[in-house]
C-alpha positions, 0 to 999 in steps of 0.5 A: 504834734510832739512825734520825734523826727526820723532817724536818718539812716546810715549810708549803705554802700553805693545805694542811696536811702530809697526812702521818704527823702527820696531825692534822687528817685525825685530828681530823675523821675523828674527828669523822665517825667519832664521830658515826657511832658515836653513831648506832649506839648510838642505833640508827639504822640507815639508812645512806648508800651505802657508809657508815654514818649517823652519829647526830642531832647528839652532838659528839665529843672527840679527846683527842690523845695521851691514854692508855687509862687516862687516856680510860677515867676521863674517859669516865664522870667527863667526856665521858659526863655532858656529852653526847659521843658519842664520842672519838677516840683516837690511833692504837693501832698499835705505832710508830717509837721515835724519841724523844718526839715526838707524830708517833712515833704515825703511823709504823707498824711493826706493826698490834700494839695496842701503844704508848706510850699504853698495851696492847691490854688497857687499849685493850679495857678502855678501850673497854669503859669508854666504851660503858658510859658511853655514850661511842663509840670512834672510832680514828685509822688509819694505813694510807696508810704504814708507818714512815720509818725505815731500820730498829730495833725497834718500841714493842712489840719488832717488828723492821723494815728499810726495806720489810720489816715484819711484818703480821696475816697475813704482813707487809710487803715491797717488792713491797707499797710503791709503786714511786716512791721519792722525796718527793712533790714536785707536789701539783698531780700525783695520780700523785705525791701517791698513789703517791710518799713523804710525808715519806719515808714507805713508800708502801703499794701500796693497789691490791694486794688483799694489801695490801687484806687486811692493812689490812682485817685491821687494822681487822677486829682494832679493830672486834672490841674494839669500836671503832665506827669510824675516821678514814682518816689521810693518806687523800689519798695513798690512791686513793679506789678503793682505800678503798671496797675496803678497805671492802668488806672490813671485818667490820663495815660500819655503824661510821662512816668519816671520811676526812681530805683536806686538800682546797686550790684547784687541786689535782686531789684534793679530799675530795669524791672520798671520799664513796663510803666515808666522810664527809671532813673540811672544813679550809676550815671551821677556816680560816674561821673564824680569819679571821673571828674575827680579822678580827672578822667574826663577822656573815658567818658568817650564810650559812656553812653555804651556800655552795658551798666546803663539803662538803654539811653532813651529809658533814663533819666540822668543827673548830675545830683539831687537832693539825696546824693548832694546830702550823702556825697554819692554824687557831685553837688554844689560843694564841689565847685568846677568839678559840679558846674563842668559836670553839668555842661558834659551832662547837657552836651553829651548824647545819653538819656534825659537830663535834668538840672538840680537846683535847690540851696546850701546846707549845712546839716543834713536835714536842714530844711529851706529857708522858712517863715516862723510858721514853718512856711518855705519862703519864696526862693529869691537868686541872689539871697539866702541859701538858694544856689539857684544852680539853674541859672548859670551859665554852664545850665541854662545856656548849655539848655540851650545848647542841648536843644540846638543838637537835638537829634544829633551824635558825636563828631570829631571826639578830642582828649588829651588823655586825662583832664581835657575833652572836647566833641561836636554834636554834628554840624549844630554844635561844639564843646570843649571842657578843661578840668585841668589846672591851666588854660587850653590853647587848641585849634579845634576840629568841628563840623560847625558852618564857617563863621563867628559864634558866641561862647554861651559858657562865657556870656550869650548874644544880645543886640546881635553881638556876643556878651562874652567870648566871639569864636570864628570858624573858618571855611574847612570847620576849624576854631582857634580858642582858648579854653579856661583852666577848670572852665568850658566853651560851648558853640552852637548854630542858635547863637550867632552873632548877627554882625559877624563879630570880632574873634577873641580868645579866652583867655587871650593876650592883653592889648596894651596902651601905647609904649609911653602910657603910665602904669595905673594899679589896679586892686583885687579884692575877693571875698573868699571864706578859708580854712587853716592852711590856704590862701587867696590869688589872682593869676591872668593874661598878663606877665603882672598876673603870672601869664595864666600860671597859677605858680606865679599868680599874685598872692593876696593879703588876709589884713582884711580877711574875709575879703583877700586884697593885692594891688597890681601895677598894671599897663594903663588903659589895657583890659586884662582878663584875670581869675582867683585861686585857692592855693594849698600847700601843693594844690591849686583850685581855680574859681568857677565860671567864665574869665573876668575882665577888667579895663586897667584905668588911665591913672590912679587905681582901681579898687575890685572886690568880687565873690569867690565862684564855688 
């Protein structure tokens, strides 16, 4: 097929482009739609009007782009283990072939279980898979549209003209698109934005019962391969009427629906409209939440949960970015470093809606698609290799996973801010957290309500054999904690993780333990593999009057000689163990790697070499 891609469109304002990329409707229908998902599977079985409960408090992951093979081997060696309910996947419909972009997925040609990310057999046996691991599945629907282009042949060998496609009973025709055949150009017009093209796309005649079949058909075949529910992509464009009736129709009514509805101020169609059939996504949430992390306004986001902009907690799916906003910068994204990593620890920590963790992989043009075969093929997403961010596997995810299902249930004890950058709260007596956006480290002895004992920091590693990989926190019998939070890091307690032998107290970053007097000093030779731009440079600042005492103004400068690996030798005490990070320094700017504090053990003599990766 020869068609010419889709323009992108121009961003308008605060609303995102509801649209055949509709990644940030996906990401929170996701959400919704997990959730509901887990519920089911926890046996849950009181339901809200029109709409399945979604379970106690389980997270989801939409691993975008992600093939079924690839989602079926992260279920049970990632996603189930670390407490997800459920993960969304990108729509399964066969599509469009343009080229390699990722926004291919959300132009329909057939409502086939066949695409580039894989068969309708590996989607069944993906399914089959999670649900053995524990782990629901929750689909990404295009139902609002139909493929924009002038016509070709489709993923799987589908043939299709302009209004003409083909359909689970008997396809697609011109009297089934709507009759306004030109782009939407009012939002502030219902009319046009429910009945006119988005993007070029063919506008399906919704309020047609045949229509309304075909669709139900769609998901009545999804539902059958055990799919537990569905994100509405675009479904702003369609009337909510006509959803509740597509609803009706479904073979299964309790799997979960979340509707996404880039809702913005002033337009006449807003998320809450959609509520009659499903939960809704809430952007203004993603939104805020860059604002306050940017603006180092941690400390109002005490009250976020209550005020009046927001859907009702139970009725929202909320995220810290999806595949739309990463791309249009209305929200954080991967780019941003701590700033997204502690967004998403404050996500999962923080009592409101049902969160869900984006996970997809680095670009550099807008449309760029996934890594793929020569075929046009998505390759299986691999951590560790390519573009893949595989953003939840970190610790400030899938542990903080964790952590949101150990307080299920619970509120906000013992709230603590500085004002500005530093916030800390516990979840009742199950669990406490502390964030530091700022730039240096927290030094603080905390209230909670936690049970006196040691517990593992899950930000700075997890327990194994009993003991704590990373930090061990004690809390005393009247519920205090002494501990030092990272500068632009976190630590996170909670009851399911403690270790069993008690565990020795530390702090993070803590003083160092030195060798005896007489010991000789060793160096040791940091090295970070860190890209820049005109202007910066690379340094290493840690726990010892070497490594500037945690004062990135006195922090070590690092050499460019053998650029892009930054290198500095430290004369350091022998046999101590010192904890250390990397900063990016710009004129009067400093900006701290992500991620816990790294360690090393100052060798007896000689020196030590380090080469490590700088942590976005």
């Amino acid at each position: 097929m020869s068609a010419p891609p889709l323009p992108v469109p121009p961003p308008d304002g605060t609303r995102a482009p509801a649209r055949r990329r509709p990644v940030p409707v996906l990401l929170a229908g996701l959400l919704t739609v997990a959730l509901a998902l887990v519920g089911a599977a926890a046996g849950v079985t009181a339901a809200r009007p029109a709409q399945a409960l979604p379970p106690g408090d389980r997270p989801g992951v939409n691993l975008f782009q992600w093939t079924w093979d690839a989602i079926a081997r992260e279920c049970t060696a990632v996603l189930g283990p670390a407490g997800y309910g459920w993960v969304q996947t990108s729509p399964p419909n066969e599509h469009a072939v343009v080229g390699g972009q990722w926004w291919t997925s959300y132009q329909p040609v057939s409502y086939r279980i066949e695409s580039k990310l894989g068969t309708r057999a590996e989607y069944a046996a993906m399914v089959g898979t999670c649900r053995s691991a524990g782990v629901d599945v929750i689909a990404d629907v295009v139902v609002n549209h139909m493929s924009g282009q002038s016509g070709g042949t489709g993923w799987a060998g589908t043939t299709f003209s302009t209004e003409r496609y083909p359909g689970p009973a008997g396809g697609y025709g011109p009297q089934d698109f709507h009759d306004c055949r030109t782009d939407i150009a009012s939002y502030q017009d219902r009319y046009q934005v429910q009945s006119c093209r988005l993007v070029g796309l063919q506008d399906l005649r919704t309020e047609s019962e045949y229509v309304r079949q075909e669709i139900a058909d769609y998901l009545n075949d999804l539902i059958s391969l055990g799919v537990r529910g569905f994100r509405v992509d675009a479904a702003k464009h369609i009337a909510a009427a006509d959803l509740e009736a597509i609803r009706a129709k479904l073979s299964d009514r309790s799997v979960y629906v979340v509707h996404e509805v880039i809702g913005a101020g002033g337009e006449p169609i807003q998320p809450s409209e959609y509520l009659g059939s499903g939960d809704s996504h809430e952007f203004h949430y993603a939104r805020h939440l860059k604002g306050r992390f940017q603006a180092d306004e941690l400390a109002s986001l005490r009250t976020l949960s209550s005020q009046s902009w927001l859907l009702p907690s139970d009725r929202a799916g909320v995220f810290v970015d999806n595949h739309d906003t990463e791309r249009n910068g209305e929200t954080l994204s991967y780019r941003n470093g701590s700033d997204h990593r502690l967004a998403n620890v404050f996500m999962l920590a923080y009592p409101y809606g049902w969160p869900t963790v984006y996970s997809g992989y680095a670009f550099a043009d807008h449309d760029a698609g996934a890594p793929s075969e020569a075929n046009g093929a998505v390759r299986d997403a691999v951590c560790g290799q390519g573009t893949w961010t595989c953003a939840h596997r970190w610790n400030e995810t899938a542990h903080m996973v964790g952590f949101r299902n150990a307080v299920a249930g619970t509120g906000i004890t013992h709230w603590w801010d500085d004002g500005g950058s530093r916030i800390a709260f516990g979840r009742g007596s199950a669990g406490y957290v502390a964030v530091n956006a700022g730039s240096a480290p927290l030094q603080r002895t905390f209230q909670t309500s936690l049970p006196a004992g040691a517990y593992c920091d899950v930000i700075s590693g997890a327990r194994s054999g009993g003991a704590c990989t990373g930090t061990t926190v004690t809390v005393d019998a009247a519920g205090r904690a002494a501990f030092t939070v990272p500068a632009q890091g976190a630590v996170a307690l909670h009851v399911g993780q403690r270790p069993t032998g008690g565990g020795t107290p530390t702090a993070s970053p803590t003083a160092s333990p030195t060798a005896s007097p007489t010991a000789a000093p060793a160096q040791v030779s940091f090295g970070v593999h860190a890209t820049t731009v005109w202007g910066q440079d690379l340094a290493v600042v840690g726990d010892h009057p070497a490594l500037g005492d945690w004062d990135p103004a006195r922090a070590v400068a690092l050499s460019s000689a053998t650029y892009p690996v930054w290198r500095g030798a430290v004369t350091l005490p022998a046999g101590a163990t010192v904890e250390y990070k990397y900063v990016r320094r710009q004129g009067g700017s400093v900006t701290w790697e992500s991620g816990a504090n790294r360690t090393v053990r100052v060798p007896a003599s000689g020196t030590l070499t380090l080469t490590d990766t700088w942590r976005p």
